[in-house]
Steps between C-alpha positions, in 0.01 A plus 500: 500500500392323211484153622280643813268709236456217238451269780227749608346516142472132486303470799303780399415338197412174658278617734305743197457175339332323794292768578667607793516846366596709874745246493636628187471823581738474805744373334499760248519781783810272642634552143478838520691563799770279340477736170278809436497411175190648276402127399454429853316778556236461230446114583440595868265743427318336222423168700435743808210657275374186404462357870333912596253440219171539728633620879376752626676750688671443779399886699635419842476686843762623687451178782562251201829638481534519831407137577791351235277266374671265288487643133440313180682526162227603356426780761696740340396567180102536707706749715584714259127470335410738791819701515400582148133534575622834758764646282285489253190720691764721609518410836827582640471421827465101456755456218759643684406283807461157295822566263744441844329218573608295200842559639435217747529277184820382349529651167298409245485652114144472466468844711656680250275547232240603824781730637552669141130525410452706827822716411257617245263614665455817676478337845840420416603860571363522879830491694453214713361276233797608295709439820345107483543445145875613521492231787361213358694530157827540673395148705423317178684628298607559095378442255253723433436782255726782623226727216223493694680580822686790279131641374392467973836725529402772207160508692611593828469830698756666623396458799590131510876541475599268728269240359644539228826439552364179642348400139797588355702241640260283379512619180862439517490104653277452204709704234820289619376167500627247234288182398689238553526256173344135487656234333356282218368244731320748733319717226400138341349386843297838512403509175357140532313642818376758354340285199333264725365795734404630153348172402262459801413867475378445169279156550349670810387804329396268192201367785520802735146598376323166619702446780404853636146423430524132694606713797230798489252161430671370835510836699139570406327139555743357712248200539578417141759176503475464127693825459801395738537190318508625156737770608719226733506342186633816264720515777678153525586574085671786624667359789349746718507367853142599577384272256643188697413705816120481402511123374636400814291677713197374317647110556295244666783431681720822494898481509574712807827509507478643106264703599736638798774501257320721262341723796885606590604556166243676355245654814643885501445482138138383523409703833628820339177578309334555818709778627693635769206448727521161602789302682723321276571142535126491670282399241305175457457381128185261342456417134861675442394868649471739822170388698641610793743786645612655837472902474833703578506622895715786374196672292372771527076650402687760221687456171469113451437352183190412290444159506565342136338227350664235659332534810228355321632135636518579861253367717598569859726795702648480808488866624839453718409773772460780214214776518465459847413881543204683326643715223708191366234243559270769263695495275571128487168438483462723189756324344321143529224613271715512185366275269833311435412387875171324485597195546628544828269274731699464815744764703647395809698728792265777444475799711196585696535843309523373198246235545280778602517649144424209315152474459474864397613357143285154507857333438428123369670367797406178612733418766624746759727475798525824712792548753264637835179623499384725723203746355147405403494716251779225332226216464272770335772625266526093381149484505530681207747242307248303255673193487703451839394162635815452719605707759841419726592745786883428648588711834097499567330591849180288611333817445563503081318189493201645635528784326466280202322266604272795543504622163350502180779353346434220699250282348687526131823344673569113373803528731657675799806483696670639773802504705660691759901311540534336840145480589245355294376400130150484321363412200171501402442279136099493414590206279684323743253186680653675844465873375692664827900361609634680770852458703584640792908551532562648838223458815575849583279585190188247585262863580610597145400161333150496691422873330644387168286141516163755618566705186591194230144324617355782290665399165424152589340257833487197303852350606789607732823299505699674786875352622711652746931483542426553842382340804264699637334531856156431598394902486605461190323227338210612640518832295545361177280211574232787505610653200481220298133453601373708251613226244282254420813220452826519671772257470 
């Protein structure tokens, strides 16, 4: 056992030093299922509070679990954030649900101090959340402090007998457990761990202050490059990966595979201040932060967190099918005028529903692609978006580009495109020296084209450039030929 352990501590240590600080952290947990040693313990869940220094909490739904996405290290201690978070208010219901869950886990000593804190709290006596706890501490098992469990048993009714008899063969796996001893070589290796973790600690909290300002400078005026370089530059004397992250990114010539390199190492870390809203793995970094992020399908319009400062980087959404209905896309909608969100310019996959709600709130969109279109009353709703020069409709009918057409959005559009898969394209750029393209994809669809070409004469008749994937018949030609009359060039 000690060869494996040590052999474990020295990797752990090696990766701390490069930076690689999950890394580290792994091999500390694999340590711990060699020996549940207390050294091993506290190292795991010191560096494990280092790397949760600034996640949010993780406050999933029932389909999360449900879909097994693939779960981080560093889930776990955002996990029990929220587990906290409803044992805290009391709410018995969801702690003894989300206790079980963590079951699904292999064992892992940072739920104990969680487990114990909620063993002292009077949520701890409902019967099925005492049921869970019993559960889970039995799965990880000792050590933990057999007093506080002791001080849950004094407290319970009798009512709860059976329950009890539960805890109190907890009590006694924790009361008969015997540390096992380390030898010279393995307390040395922890103790030089724990001095370098200590080390680091201490230098970042020496410049905590100005690094937490560079980022609120950053999240607030995300325009500002100065403050990413200074901090990229704070950073790279710390050995902080973000540092070389931002350099790189700002290259002339960036190092992609680096910046790849980096991405995989270090993206759950650097997505997690955005929440559990957004897909993981899905976000598109400039200048070394979030500018862009696909929202979770799984959400749902209640209960969802506030959106921190770091959303103060992100630039575009893709909506991913979400708030497709009315009461979600309300509240969505809601939700986009927090402040932290202003600089959101561009949202793609959205809803007709939610789209709909939009311009209640004079969002600063700019750029806005809406999945079908059906209703007048949609253009109007946009209407009302002060800055929306660019319009894209996917899955549209000829008839949404009168309807716009029709509009007064209309004349403020720069740009519009739309689409309907298998039959034809258009896009309509005012700047463009030909201002109207249009493609027809199937000659089954050539009626469709002539309304859509009718309608897109109204944003512009100077120029139409119109191709066809099809040959087409005579009738045919003849049809669009007549459209594209009403434009004063066609090529």
């Amino acid at each position: 056992m000690s060869n494996i352990l040590n052999d474990l501590l020295a990797r752990a240590t090696e990766s701390f030093e490069r930076h690689e600080e999950e890394e580290a952290l792994q091999r500390l947990l694999e340590g711990w299922s060699e020996a549940r040693a207390e050294p091993l313990i506290a190292l795991a869940q010191q560096l494990s509070d280092r790397l949760a220094v600034g996640l949010t909490p993780l406050d999933v739904s029932s389909s999360w679990w449900q879909t097994r996405e693939p779960r981080h290290l560093m889930d776990l201690p955002r996990e029990l954030m929220a587990l906290l978070a409803h044992a805290r208010q009391g709410n018995r219901q969801e702690t003894a649900w989300r206790i079980p869950k963590f079951r699904e886990r292999a064992a892992d000593p940072r739920l104990v101090p969680p487990l114990l804190a909620i063993a002292l709290m009077p949520v701890a006596e409902d019967s099925e959340v005492l049921d869970a706890l019993c559960g889970l501490l039995m799965h990880v098992g000792p050590p933990y402090d057999v007093n506080v469990l002791h001080a849950l048993r004094g407290r319970l009714p009798a009512g709860l007998s059976f329950w009890a008899e539960k805890l109190d063969i907890v009590i006694r796996m924790g009361a008969a457990w015997v540390p096992p001893i380390l030898d010279e070589e393995t307390q040395a290796r922890c103790e030089v761990l724990r001095e370098a973790i200590d080390a680091r600690t201490a230098t970042e909290r020496r410049v905590s202050s100005t690094r937490e300002a560079l980022l609120a400078r950053i999240h607030a005026v995300p325009e500002d490059d100065s403050s990413r370089r200074v901090l990229a530059d704070q950073l790279l004397e710390l050995g902080d990966p973000l540092g070389e992250f931002i350099v790189l990114q700002y290259a002339e010539v960036p190092d992609e595979d680096r910046i790849l390199q980096l991405l995989v190492a270090n993206r759950e870390k650097w997505e997690a201040p955005l929440g559990s809203v957004i897909e993981r793995g899905c976000a598109r970094f400039a200048r070394g932060f979030p500018v862009a992020v696909r929202m979770k399908e799984s959400i749902f319009a209640q209960g969802e967190p506030v959106p921190g400062p770091a959303w103060g980087t992100v630039e575009e959404l893709d909506w991913n099918d979400v708030a497709e209905w009315a009461g979600p896309a309300v509240h969505w909608s809601r939700w986009l005028t927090h402040p932290h969100l202003r600089g959101v310019v561009r949202m793609r996959n959205v809803s007709e529903a939610l789209a709909r709600e939009l311009g209640a709130h004079a969002l600063p969109v700019r750029r806005l692609e809406v999945k079908g279109a059906r209703e007048p009353r949609l253009f109007q709703a946009l209407a009302a978006l002060p800055h929306l020069t660019w319009l894209e409709l996917s899955r549209a009918e000829p008839s949404a580009v009168a309807l716009c057409a029709a509009s007064s959005l209309a004349p403020r559009l720069h740009r519009f495109d739309a689409s309907l898969a298998g039959a034809w394209k258009l896009s309509v750029d005012l700047g463009a020296e030909v201002p109207v393209q249009a493609t027809l994809v199937s000659e089954r669809h050539v009626d469709s084209l002539v309304t859509v070409l009718r309608a897109a004469a109204r944003f512009s008749d100077r120029g139409l450039r119109l191709s066809c994937q099809r040959k087409l018949d005579a009738g045919a030609m003849e049809r669009l030929k007549a459209a594209a009359s009403l434009y004063a060039r066609v090529d």
